[in-house]
C-alpha positions in Angstrom: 0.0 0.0 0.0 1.2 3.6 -0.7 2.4 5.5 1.9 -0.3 8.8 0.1 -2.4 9.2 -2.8 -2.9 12.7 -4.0 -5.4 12.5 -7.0 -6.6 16.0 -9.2 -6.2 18.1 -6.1 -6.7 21.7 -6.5 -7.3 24.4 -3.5 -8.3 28.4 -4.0 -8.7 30.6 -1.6 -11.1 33.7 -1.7 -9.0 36.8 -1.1 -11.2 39.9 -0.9 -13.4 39.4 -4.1 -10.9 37.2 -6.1 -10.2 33.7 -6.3 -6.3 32.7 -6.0 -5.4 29.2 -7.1 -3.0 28.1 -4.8 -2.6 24.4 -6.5 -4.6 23.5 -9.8 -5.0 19.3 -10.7 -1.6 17.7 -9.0 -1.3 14.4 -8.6 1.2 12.0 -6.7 1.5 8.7 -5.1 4.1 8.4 -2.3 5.3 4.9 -1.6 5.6 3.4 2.2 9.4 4.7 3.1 9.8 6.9 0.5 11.3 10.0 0.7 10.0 12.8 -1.2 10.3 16.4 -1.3 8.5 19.2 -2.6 10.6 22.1 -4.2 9.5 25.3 -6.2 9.0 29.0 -5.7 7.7 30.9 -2.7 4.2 30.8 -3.0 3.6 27.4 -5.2 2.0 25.9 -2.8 4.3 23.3 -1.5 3.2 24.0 2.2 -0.4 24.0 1.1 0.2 20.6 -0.2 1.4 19.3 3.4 -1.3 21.0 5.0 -3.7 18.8 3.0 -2.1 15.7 3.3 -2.0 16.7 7.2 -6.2 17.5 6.9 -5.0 20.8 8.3 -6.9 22.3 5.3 -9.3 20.7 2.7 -8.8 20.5 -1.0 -11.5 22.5 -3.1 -11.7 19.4 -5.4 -9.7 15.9 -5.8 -9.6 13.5 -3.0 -6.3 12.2 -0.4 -5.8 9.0 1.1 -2.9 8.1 3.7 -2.3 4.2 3.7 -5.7 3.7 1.8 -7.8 5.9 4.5 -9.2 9.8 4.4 -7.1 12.2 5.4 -9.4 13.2 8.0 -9.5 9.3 9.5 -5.5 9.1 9.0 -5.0 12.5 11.2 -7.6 10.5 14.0 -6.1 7.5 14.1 -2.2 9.5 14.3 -1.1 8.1 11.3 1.6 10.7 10.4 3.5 13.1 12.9 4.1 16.4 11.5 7.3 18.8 12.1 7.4 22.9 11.5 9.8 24.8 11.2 9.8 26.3 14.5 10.0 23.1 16.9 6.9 24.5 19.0 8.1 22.9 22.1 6.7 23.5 25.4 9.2 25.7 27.3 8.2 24.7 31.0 8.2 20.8 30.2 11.8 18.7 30.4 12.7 17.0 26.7 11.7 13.8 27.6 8.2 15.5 28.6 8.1 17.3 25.5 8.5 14.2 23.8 6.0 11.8 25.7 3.0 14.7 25.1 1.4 13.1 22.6 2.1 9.4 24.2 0.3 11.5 27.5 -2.8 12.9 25.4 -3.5 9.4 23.8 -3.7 7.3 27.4 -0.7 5.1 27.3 0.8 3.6 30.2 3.5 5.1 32.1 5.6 2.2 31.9 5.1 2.5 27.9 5.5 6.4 27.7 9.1 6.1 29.3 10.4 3.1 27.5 9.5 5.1 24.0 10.7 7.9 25.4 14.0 6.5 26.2 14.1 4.8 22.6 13.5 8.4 21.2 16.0 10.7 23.0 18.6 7.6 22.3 17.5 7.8 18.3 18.3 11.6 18.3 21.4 11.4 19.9 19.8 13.4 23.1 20.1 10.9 25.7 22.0 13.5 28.4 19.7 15.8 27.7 17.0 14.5 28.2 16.2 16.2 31.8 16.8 19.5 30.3 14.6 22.5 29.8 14.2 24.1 25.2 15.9 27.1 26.3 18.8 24.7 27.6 19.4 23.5 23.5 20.4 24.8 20.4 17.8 25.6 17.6 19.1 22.0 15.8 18.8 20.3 18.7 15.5 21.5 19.9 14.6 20.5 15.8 15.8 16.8 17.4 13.6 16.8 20.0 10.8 17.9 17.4 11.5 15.0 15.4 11.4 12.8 18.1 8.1 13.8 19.1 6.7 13.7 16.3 8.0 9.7 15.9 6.5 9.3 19.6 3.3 7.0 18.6 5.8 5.1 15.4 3.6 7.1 12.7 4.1 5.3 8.9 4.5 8.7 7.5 6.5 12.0 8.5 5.5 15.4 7.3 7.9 17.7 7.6 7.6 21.5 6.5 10.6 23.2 5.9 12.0 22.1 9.6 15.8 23.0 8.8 15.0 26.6 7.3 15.9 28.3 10.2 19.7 26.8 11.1 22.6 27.8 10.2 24.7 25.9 7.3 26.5 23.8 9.0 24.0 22.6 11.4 21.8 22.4 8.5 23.6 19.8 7.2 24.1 17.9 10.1 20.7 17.5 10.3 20.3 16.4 6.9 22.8 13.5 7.7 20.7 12.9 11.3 17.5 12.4 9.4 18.8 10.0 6.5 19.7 7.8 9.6 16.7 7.8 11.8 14.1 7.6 8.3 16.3 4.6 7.7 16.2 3.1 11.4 12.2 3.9 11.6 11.6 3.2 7.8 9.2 5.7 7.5 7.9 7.9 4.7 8.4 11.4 4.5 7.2 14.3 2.7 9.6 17.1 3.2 8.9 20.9 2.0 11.8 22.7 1.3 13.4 25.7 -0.8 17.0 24.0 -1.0 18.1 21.9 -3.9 21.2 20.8 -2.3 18.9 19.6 0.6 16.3 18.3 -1.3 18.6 16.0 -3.3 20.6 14.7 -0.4 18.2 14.0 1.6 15.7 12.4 -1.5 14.5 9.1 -3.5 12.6 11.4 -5.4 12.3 15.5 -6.0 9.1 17.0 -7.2 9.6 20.2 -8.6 6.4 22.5 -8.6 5.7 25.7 -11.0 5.1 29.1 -10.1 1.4 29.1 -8.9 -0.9 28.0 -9.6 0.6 25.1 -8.3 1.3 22.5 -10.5 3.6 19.1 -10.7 6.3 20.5 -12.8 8.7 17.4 -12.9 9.9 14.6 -11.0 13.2 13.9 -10.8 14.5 10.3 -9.3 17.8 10.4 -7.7 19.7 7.4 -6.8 22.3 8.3 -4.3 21.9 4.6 -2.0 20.8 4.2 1.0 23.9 5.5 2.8 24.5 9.2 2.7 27.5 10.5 4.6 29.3 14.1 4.3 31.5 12.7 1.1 28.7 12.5 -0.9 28.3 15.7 -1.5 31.4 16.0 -2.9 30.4 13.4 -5.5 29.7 13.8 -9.5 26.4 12.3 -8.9 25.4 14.5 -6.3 26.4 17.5 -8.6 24.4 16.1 -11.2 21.3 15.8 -9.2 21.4 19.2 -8.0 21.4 20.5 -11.9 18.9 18.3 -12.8 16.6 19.8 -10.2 17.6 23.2 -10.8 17.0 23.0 -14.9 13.5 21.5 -14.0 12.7 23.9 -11.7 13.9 26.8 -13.9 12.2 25.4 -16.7 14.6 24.5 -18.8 15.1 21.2 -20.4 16.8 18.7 -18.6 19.9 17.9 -20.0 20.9 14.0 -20.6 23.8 13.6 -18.6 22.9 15.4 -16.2 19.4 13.3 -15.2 20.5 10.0 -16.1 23.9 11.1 -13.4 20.7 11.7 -10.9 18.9 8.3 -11.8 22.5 6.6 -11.3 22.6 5.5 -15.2 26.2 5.9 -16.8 25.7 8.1 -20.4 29.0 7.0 -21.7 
């Protein structure tokens, strides 16, 4: 079963007394453990997209299913966690608290809550900390402890809008590597909104590029990287190749031959 089925959705919003399209007819299937991430302009409706999926919004026509169910009985029965850009963590409860909240709302043992919890904080690398207070962390660490709430109740599918935006470079990118290993410990699928190429193919089995809006499905680029992503890969000629592929489709231009078949891993000599 997919992981999400978006099929002719469109959304407009009424702003004063005109209609803006915000996306217009897109359509894509995410498998189970796939990653995927949406890239495009500002304003193309690449958050709007995540909101649907997370029944945070409703489409204005198409329909959404998550693992075969509405969106609306997917969001009930926690089938996705869902990570911002600000962590939105609660600043008078410890990280381990922060992270057992949803465990908390949803009446699971105590015994259960603090054996997760402890999986959780030892996933994100946050083990020591996990008596501390947010103010005690750093903005990428506080983005761990998102993460890790977020994975509290083992959700099939991660949504994640644009959660790195706000750290610098280098944190940024260790991150990037952090995720690639816990997606690949927890084998879930994500959907990740983002306004970096670089990112987007490092972090990717799959890039969907999105035009000015209206929103619209522009291209999807494959990029076959493996499973294991360390630090030397973006050094690599098939990273490099990646990133232009995604940057020609998202520019518009044609993509050229080498350079996709370098992102889909297929040697053009």
């Amino acid at each position: 079963m997919s992981a999400v089925d978006v099929i002719g959705v469109s959304k407009s919003f009424a702003v004063k007394k005109a209609t803006v399209v915000a996306l217009d007819d897109v359509s894509l299937t995410v498998k189970a453990g796939e990653f995927v991430s949406l890239i495009g302009p500002s304003g193309c409706g690449k958050s709007t997209l995540l909101r649907l999926i997370a029944e945070l919004d409703s489409p204005t026509s198409g329909s959404i299913a998550v693992f075969g169910k509405t969106a609306r009985q997917a969001r009930l029965d926690q089938s996705y966690g869902i990570v911002f850009q600000s962590a939105g963590l609660l600043p008078w409860r410890s990280i381990a608290a922060n992270i057992e909240l949803p465990l908390t709302l949803h009446g699971v043992s105590r015994t259960a809550r603090r054996e997760r919890v402890a999986e959780l904080v030892e996933l994100v690398g946050l083990t020591e900390f996990a008596s501390s207070y947010p103010e005690q962390l750093s903005g990428g660490m506080q983005q761990r402890v998102a993460i890790a709430r977020a994975l509290a109740e083992r959700p099939g599918l991660l949504l994640m809008d644009e959660p790195f935006g706000a750290l610098d470079e280098m944190t940024r990118e260790r991150m990037q590597a952090e995720l690639v290993r816990m997606c690949a410990e927890t084998a879930a699928a994500v959907i990740f909104v983002t306004h970096s190429i670089p990112e987007a193919v490092f972090l990717s089995d799959r890039v969907v590029v999105m035009s000015p809006r209206p929103g619209r499905i522009r291209a999807v680029i494959d990029i076959a990287l493996g499973d294991v992503r360390g630090e030397k890969l973006r050094e690599e000629e098939s990273f490099f190749a990646g990133v232009t592929a995604v940057r020609e489709a998202l520019h518009g231009a044609p993509e050229s031959t080498a350079a996709t078949n370098a992102a889909r891993g297929v040697d053009s000599r």
